[in-house]
mmCIF file of the C-alpha atoms, coordinates in Angstrom:
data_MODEL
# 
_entry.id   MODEL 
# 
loop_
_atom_site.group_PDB 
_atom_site.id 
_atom_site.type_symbol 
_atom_site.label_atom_id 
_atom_site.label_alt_id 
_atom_site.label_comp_id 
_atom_site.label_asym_id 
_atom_site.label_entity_id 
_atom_site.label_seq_id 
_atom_site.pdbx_PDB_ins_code 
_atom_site.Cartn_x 
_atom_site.Cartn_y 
_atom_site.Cartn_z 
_atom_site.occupancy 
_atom_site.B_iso_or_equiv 
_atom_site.pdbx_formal_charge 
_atom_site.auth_seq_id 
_atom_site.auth_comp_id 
_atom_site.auth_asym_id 
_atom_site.auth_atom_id 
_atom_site.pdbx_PDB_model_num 
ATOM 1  C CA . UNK A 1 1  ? -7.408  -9.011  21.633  1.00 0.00 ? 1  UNK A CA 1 
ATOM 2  C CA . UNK A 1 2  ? -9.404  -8.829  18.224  1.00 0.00 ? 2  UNK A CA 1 
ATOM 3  C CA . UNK A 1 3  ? -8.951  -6.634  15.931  1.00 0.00 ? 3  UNK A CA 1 
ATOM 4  C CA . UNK A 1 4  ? -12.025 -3.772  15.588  1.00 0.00 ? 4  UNK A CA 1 
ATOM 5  C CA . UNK A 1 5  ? -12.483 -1.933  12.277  1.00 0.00 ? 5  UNK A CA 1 
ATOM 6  C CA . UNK A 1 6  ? -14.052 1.182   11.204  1.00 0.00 ? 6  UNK A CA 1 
ATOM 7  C CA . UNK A 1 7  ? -14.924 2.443   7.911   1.00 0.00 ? 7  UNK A CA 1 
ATOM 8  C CA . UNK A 1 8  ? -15.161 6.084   7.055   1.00 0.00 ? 8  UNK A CA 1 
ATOM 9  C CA . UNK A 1 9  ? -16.036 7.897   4.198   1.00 0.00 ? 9  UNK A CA 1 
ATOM 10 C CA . UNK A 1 10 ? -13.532 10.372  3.443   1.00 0.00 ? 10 UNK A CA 1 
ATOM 11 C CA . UNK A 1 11 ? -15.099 11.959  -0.027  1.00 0.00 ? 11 UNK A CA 1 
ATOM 12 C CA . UNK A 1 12 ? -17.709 11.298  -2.250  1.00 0.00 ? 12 UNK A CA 1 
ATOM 13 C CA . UNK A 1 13 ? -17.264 12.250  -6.329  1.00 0.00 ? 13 UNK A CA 1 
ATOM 14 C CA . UNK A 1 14 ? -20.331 12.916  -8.280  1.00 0.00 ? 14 UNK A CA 1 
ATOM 15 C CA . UNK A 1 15 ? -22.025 13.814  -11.597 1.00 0.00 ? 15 UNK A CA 1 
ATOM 16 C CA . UNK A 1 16 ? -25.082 16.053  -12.232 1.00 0.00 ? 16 UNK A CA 1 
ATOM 17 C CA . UNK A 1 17 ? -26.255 13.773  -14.377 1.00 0.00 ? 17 UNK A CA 1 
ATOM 18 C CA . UNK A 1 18 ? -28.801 11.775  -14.571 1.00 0.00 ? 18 UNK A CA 1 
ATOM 19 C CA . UNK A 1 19 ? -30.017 13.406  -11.459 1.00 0.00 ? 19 UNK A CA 1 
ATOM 20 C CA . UNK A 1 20 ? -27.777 15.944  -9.038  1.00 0.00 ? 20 UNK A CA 1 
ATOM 21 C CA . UNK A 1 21 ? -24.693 14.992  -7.222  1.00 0.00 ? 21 UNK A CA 1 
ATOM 22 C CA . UNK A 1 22 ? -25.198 11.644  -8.294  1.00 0.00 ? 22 UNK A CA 1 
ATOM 23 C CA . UNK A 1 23 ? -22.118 9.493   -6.682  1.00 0.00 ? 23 UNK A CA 1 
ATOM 24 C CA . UNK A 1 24 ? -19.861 7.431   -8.962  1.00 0.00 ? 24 UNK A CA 1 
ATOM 25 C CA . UNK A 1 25 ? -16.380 7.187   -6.709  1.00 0.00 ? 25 UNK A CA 1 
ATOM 26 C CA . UNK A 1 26 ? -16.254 7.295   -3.052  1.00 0.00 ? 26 UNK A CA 1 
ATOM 27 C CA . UNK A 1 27 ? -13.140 7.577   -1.479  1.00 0.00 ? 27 UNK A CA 1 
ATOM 28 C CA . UNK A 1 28 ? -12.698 6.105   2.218   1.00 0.00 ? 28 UNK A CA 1 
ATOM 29 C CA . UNK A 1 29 ? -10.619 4.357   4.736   1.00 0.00 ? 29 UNK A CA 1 
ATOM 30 C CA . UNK A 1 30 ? -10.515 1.220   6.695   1.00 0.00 ? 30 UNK A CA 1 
ATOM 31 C CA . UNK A 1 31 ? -8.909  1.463   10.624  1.00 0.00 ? 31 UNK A CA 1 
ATOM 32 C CA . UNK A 1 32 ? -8.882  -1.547  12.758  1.00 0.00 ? 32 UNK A CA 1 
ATOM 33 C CA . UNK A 1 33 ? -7.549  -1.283  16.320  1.00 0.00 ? 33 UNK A CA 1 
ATOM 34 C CA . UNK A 1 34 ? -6.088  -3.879  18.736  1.00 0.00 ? 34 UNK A CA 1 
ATOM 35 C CA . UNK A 1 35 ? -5.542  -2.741  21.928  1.00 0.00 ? 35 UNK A CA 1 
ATOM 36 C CA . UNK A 1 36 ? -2.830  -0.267  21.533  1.00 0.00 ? 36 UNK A CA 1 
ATOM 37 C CA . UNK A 1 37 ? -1.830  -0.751  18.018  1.00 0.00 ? 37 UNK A CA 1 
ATOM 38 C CA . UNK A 1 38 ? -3.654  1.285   15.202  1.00 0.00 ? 38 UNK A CA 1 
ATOM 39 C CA . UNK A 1 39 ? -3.273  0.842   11.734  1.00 0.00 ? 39 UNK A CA 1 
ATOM 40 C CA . UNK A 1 40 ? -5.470  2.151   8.028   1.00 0.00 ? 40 UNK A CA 1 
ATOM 41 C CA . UNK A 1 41 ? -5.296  1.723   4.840   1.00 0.00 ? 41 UNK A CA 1 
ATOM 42 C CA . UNK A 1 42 ? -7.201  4.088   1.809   1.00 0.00 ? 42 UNK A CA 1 
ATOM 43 C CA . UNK A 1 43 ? -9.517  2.488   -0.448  1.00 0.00 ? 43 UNK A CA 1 
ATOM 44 C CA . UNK A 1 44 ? -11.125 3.963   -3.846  1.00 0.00 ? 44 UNK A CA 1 
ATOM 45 C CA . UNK A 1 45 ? -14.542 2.710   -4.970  1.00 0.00 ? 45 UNK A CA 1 
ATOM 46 C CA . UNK A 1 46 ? -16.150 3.450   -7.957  1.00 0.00 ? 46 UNK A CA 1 
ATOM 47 C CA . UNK A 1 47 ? -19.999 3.032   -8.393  1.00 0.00 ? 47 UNK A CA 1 
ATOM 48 C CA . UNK A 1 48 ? -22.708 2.432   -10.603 1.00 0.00 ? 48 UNK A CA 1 
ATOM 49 C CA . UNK A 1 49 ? -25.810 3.589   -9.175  1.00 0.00 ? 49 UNK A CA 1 
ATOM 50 C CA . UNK A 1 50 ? -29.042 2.743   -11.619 1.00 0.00 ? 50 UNK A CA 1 
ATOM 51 C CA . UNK A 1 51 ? -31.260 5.978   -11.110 1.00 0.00 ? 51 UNK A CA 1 
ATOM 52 C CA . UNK A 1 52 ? -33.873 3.986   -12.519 1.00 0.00 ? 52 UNK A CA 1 
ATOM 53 C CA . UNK A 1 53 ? -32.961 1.129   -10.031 1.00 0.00 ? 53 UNK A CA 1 
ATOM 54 C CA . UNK A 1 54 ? -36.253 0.990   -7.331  1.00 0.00 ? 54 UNK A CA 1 
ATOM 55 C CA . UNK A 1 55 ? -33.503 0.685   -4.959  1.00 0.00 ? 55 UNK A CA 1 
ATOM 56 C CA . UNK A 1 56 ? -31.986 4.320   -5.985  1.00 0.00 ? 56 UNK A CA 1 
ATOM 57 C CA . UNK A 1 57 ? -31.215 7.415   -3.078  1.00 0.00 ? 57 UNK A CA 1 
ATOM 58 C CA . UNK A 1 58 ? -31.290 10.660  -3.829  1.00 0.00 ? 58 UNK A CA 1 
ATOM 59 C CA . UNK A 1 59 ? -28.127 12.435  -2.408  1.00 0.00 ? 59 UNK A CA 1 
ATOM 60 C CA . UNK A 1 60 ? -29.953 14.492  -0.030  1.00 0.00 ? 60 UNK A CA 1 
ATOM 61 C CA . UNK A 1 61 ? -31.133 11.245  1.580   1.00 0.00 ? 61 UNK A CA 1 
ATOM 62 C CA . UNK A 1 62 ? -27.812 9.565   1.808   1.00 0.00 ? 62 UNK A CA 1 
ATOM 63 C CA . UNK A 1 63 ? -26.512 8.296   5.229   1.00 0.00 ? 63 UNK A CA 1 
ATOM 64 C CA . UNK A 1 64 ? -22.969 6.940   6.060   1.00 0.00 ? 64 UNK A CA 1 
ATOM 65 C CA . UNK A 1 65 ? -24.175 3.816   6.537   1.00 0.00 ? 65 UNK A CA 1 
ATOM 66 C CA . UNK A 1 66 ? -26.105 3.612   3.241   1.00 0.00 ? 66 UNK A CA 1 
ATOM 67 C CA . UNK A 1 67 ? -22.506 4.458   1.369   1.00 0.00 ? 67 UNK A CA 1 
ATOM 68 C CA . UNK A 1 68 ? -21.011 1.824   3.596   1.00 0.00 ? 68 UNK A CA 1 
ATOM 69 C CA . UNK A 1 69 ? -23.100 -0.330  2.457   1.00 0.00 ? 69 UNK A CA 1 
ATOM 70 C CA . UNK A 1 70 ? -22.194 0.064   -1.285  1.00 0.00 ? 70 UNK A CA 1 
ATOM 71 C CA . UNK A 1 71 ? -18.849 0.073   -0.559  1.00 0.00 ? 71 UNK A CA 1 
ATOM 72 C CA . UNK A 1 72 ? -19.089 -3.364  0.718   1.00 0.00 ? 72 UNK A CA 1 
ATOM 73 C CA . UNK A 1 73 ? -20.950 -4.869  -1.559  1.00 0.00 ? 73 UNK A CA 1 
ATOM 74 C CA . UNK A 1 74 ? -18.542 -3.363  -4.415  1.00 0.00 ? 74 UNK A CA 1 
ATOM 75 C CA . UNK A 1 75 ? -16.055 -5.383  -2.944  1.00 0.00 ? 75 UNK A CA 1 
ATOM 76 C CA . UNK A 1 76 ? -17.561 -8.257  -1.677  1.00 0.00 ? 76 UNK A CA 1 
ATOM 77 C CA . UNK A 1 77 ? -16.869 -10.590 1.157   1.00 0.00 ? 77 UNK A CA 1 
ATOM 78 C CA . UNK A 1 78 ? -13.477 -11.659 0.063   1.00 0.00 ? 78 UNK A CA 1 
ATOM 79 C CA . UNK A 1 79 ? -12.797 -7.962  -1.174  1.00 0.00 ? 79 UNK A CA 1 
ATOM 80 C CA . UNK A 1 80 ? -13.384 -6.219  2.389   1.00 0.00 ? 80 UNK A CA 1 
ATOM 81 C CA . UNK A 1 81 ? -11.583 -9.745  3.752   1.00 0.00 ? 81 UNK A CA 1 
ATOM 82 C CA . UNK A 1 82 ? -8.335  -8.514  1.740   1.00 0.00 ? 82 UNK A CA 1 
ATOM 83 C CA . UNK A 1 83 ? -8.090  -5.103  3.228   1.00 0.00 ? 83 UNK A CA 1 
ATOM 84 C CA . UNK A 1 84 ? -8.544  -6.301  6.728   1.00 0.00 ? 84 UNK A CA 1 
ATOM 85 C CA . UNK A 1 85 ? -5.732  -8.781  6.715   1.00 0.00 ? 85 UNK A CA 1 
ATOM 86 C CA . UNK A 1 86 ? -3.529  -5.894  5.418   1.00 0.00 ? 86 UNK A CA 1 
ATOM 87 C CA . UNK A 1 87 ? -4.693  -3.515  8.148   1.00 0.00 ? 87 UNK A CA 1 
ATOM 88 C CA . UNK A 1 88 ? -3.672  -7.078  10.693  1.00 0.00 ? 88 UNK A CA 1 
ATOM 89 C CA . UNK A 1 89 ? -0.311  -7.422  8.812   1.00 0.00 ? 89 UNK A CA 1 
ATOM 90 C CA . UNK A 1 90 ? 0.293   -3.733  9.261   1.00 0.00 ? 90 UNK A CA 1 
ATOM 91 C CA . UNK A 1 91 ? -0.758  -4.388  13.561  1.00 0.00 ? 91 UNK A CA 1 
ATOM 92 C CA . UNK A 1 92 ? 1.469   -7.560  13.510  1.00 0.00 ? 92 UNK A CA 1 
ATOM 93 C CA . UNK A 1 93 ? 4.165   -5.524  12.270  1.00 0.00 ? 93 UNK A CA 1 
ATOM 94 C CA . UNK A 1 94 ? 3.941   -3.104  14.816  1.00 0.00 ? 94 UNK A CA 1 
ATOM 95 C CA . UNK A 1 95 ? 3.367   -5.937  17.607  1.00 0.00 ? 95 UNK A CA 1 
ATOM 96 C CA . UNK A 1 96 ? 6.180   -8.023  16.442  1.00 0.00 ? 96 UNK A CA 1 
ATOM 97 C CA . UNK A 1 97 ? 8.753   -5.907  14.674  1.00 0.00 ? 97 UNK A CA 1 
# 
């Protein structure tokens, strides 16, 4: 079976400045299941948002997926690549003990 992951936003840390709740670390997890076997690990990401950026959103418009979205590209390919094969060593582990 292949391994599915999830990413979930567990907390977001902001600053009032330069506009309200304006995120700079978001604190979240990565799961990936196959079949039976579950495994996670935490991940920290700090941001920097450019309010003046045409590409800013407000807090009040933010959506999971948008936050995702930063998250990922704060990592990059091989970044995100990294935690998944720890999640599949964790599942391997568990599979073959």
């Amino acid at each position: 079976m292949a391994t599915t992951y999830e990413l979930t936003i567990k907390s977001m840390y902001t600053v009032q400045q330069p506009d309200p709740d304006y995120v700079v670390n978001v604190i979240w997890k990565l799961t990936g299941t196959d079949g039976q076997y579950t495994a996670s690990i935490d991940g920290n990401t700090q941001l920097t948002v450019d309010d003046q950026s045409p590409d800013y959103i407000p807090y009040s418009q933010l959506t999971p997926q948008i936050v995702e979205g930063w998250i990922e590209d704060a990592l990059g390919e091989q970044g995100m690549a990294n935690y998944e094969a720890n999640v599949n060593g964790q599942i391997e582990s568990m599979k073959n003990p």
